[in-house]
N, C-alpha and C positions, 0 to 999 in steps of 0.2 A: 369260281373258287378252285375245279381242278384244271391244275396243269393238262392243256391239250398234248403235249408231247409227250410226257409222263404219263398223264391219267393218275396222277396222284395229287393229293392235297399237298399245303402248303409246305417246308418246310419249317419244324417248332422244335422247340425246346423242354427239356422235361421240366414241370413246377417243382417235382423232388427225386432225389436221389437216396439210395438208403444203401449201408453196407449191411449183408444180415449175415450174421454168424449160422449154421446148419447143420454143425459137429464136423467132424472128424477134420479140423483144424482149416475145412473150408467155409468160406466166406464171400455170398455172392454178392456184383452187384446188380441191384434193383433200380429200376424209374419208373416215374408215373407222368405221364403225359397228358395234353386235352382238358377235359372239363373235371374237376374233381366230385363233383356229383350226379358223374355219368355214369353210362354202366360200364361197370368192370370188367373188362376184356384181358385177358390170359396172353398174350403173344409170345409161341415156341419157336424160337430158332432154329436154321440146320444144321448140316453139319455131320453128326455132333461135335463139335468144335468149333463153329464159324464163327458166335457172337451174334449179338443183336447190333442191328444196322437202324440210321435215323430213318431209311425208308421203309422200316417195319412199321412206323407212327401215322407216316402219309398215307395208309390204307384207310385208315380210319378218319371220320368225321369229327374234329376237335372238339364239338361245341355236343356230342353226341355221348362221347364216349370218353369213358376213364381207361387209360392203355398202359399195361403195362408191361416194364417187357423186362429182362434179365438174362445174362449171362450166364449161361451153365456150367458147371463145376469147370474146372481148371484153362476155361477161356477167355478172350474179351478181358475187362477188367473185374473180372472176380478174379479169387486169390485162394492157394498158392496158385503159378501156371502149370499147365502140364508139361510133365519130364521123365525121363525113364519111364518106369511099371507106374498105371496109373494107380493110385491110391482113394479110394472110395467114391468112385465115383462109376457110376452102374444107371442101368434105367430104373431099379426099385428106389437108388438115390435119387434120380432126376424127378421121380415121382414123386414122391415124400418133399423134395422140395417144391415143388408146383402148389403142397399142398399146406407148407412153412410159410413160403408168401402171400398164401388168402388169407389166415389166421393172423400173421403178421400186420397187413393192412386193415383186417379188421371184416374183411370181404363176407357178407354169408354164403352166396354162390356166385359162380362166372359167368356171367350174361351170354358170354364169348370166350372160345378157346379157340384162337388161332393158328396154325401152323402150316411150313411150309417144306415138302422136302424130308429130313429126318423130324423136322418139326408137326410133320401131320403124322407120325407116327407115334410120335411124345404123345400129341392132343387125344388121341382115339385110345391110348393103353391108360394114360389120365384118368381119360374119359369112362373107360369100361371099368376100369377102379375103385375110379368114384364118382359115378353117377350122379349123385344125390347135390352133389356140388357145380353142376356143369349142366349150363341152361339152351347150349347150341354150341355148334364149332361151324366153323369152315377152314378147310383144307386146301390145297392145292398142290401139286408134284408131289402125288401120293407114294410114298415107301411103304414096302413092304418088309423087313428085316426079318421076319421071320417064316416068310416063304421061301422054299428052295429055289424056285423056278426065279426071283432076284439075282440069288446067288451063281446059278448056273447062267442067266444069259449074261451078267459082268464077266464069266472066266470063260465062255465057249468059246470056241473059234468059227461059230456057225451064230453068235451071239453077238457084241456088244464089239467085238474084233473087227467088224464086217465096215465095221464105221470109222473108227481110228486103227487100222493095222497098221501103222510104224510105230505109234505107241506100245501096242499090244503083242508085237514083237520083241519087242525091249522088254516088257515082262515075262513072254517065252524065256528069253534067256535066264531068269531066274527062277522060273518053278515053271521047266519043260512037259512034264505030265501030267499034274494035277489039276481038277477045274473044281467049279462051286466051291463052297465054305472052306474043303482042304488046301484051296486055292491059295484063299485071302489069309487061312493060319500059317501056311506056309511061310507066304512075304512078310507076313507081320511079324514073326518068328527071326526073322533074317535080318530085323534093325530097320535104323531110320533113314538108309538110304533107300531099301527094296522098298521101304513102307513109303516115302514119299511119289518112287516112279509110280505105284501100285494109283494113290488118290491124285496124281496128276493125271494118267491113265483116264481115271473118269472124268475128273474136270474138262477134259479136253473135247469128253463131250457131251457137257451139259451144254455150251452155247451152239447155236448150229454156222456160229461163225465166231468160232475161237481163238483168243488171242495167245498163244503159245508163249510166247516171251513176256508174255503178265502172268499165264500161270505158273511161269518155272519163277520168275524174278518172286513172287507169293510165297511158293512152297519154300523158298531159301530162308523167309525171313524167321524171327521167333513166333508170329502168329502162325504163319503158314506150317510152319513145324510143330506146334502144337497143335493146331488142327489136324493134319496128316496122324498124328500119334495119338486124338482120341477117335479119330472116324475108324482107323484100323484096330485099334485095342477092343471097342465096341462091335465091329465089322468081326471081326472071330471069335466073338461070342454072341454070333447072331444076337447082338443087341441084349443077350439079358433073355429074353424071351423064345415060348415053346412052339415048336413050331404046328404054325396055323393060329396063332392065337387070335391077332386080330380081327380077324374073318369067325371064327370062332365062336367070340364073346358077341358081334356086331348085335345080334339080338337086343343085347344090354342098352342098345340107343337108339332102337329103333322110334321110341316114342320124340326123341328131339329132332330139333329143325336142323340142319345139314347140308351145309353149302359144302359142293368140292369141282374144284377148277382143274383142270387136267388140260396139257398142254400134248396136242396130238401128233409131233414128233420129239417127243420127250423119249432120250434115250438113255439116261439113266434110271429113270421108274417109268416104265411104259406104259401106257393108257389103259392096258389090260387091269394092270392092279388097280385102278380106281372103278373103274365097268365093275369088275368083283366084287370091290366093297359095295356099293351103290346096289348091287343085286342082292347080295346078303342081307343088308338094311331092307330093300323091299321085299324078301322072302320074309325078313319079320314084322312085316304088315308097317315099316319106313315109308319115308315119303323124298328122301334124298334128292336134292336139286345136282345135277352133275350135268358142269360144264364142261364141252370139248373143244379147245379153243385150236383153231386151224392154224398152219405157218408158225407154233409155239414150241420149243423147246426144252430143256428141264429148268434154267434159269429165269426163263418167261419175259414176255414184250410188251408192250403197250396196251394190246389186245388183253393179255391177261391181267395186266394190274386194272384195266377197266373192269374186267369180268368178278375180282378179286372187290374191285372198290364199289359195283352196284349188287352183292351179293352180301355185306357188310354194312350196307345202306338200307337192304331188306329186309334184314337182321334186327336193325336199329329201329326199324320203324314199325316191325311187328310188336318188339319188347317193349316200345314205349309205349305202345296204344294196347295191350293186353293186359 
């Protein structure tokens, strides 16, 4: 059933679709995938801006799980798109929404909250939130947003530079002196042209073999420009959040089950901030399963959708038999 070259299930189709209204004149969309009387799984996108992808469904066991996944404010096909100054849409709204759609479907708690990226950063602030609703996560290309040491190795020249410097010369020319968060408010301040080299900048290397001319042809289009414009609007507001917070709260989960898949040269969230969380959870007496997946990336390979899709499978079969 799974794909040997993937390491992902099949590809499927969602059974429903829903538009859900969420105030302030946004309107997400929502799908439900796999078994409708499976358990309820949460899936967070990255980004924040990227949208929910069909391969966010293939991680999961159809016949296992009920999946649902959704487009976060002003991406994807939820509504209005993002443009200009963003307009209510913050990580206290993404939260509040995470927790519109359990109610909505009628959900009492989430079997699974998945995320990947800026999306494992959603699931664990979710998570520390609202405990009381959230039965496991698993994680994978863990973000930190509200650690400095993210901030400073994306702007150092002794950081994130050392790996794409023709890129990261190109944003020299736009904000010569400043590093960390004064960095990213800087370029983001400067419009959508600084704001797109800035998140092309990173893109280029999340694959460890990236394709330049997909990622410029991307940022040009209307998705790709609305992406660029909610990762840096969010990105200089440290995401919403205080810093240290997720490592902070980690206490608050330590009693759930905890998959996190870490890609060991992942050079936009680097291995360290997952080791951290994973350590935090077991100072609070946690029991965190944290995978280090070799040859991996921040976009991740085969290797990790495997590691992704038997840690999901582990998931499935503790909650079913508990």
């Amino acid at each position: 059933m799974i794909d040997p070259n993937t390491q992902l299930y099949p590809e499927l189709e969602p059974y429903a679709t829903h538009q859900l209204a969420v105030g302030d004149g946004h309107v997400l969309y929502v799908e439900e995938s796999g078994n409708p009387n499976g358990l309820p799984a949460l899936v967070l996108h990255g980004g924040p801006g990227s949208g929910c992808k069909p391969t966010h469904r293939q991680r999961f066991d159809p016949t296992k799980w009920r999946i649902v996944c959704f487009d976060q404010r002003g991406c994807g096909r939820s509504t209005p798109p993002a443009e200009g100054p963003l307009h209510a849409n913050t990580t206290p709204h993404l939260v509040a929404d995470c927790e519109r759609i359990r109610e909505h479907l009628g959900i009492a708690a989430w079997a699974c909250v998945y995320g990947s990226s800026w999306g494992s950063a959603l699931a664990v602030i979710y998570a520390e939130r609202h405990t009381p609703q959230v039965r496991s996560l698993c994680i994978s290309a863990c973000f930190f947003p509200d650690e400095d040491f993210t901030w400073e190795w994306a702007t150092q020249p002794n950081g994130l530079a050392l790996f794409v410097p023709a890129a990261f010369h190109e944003l020299r020319k736009l904000s010569p002196t400043a590093t960390g968060l004064t960095m990213i408010q800087e370029l983001t301040a400067q419009g959508p042209e600084s704001i797109r080299t800035m998140i092309a900048c990173h893109a280029l290397a999340a694959d460890l073999s990236p394709d330049e001319t997909g990622i410029q042809t991307y940022f040009a289009s209307p998705a790709g420009q609305a992406n660029a414009l909610i990762e840096a609007s969010f990105y200089s507001r440290r995401c919403d959040l205080q810093p240290g917070e997720q490592l902070a709260n980690a206490h608050k989960l330590a009693h759930l089950p905890i998959f996190i898949q870490q890609g060991l040269q992942d050079m936009v969230c680097p291995p360290a901030g997952a080791y951290r969380l994973a350590e935090a959870l077991r100072a609070a007496g946690g029991q965190p399963e944290l995978s280090m997946i070799p040859a991996c990336g921040h976009r991740g390979t085969p290797a990790m959708e495997a590691a992704r899709v038997a840690a999901l499978e582990t998931l499935a079969h503790r909650l079913l038999s508990s």
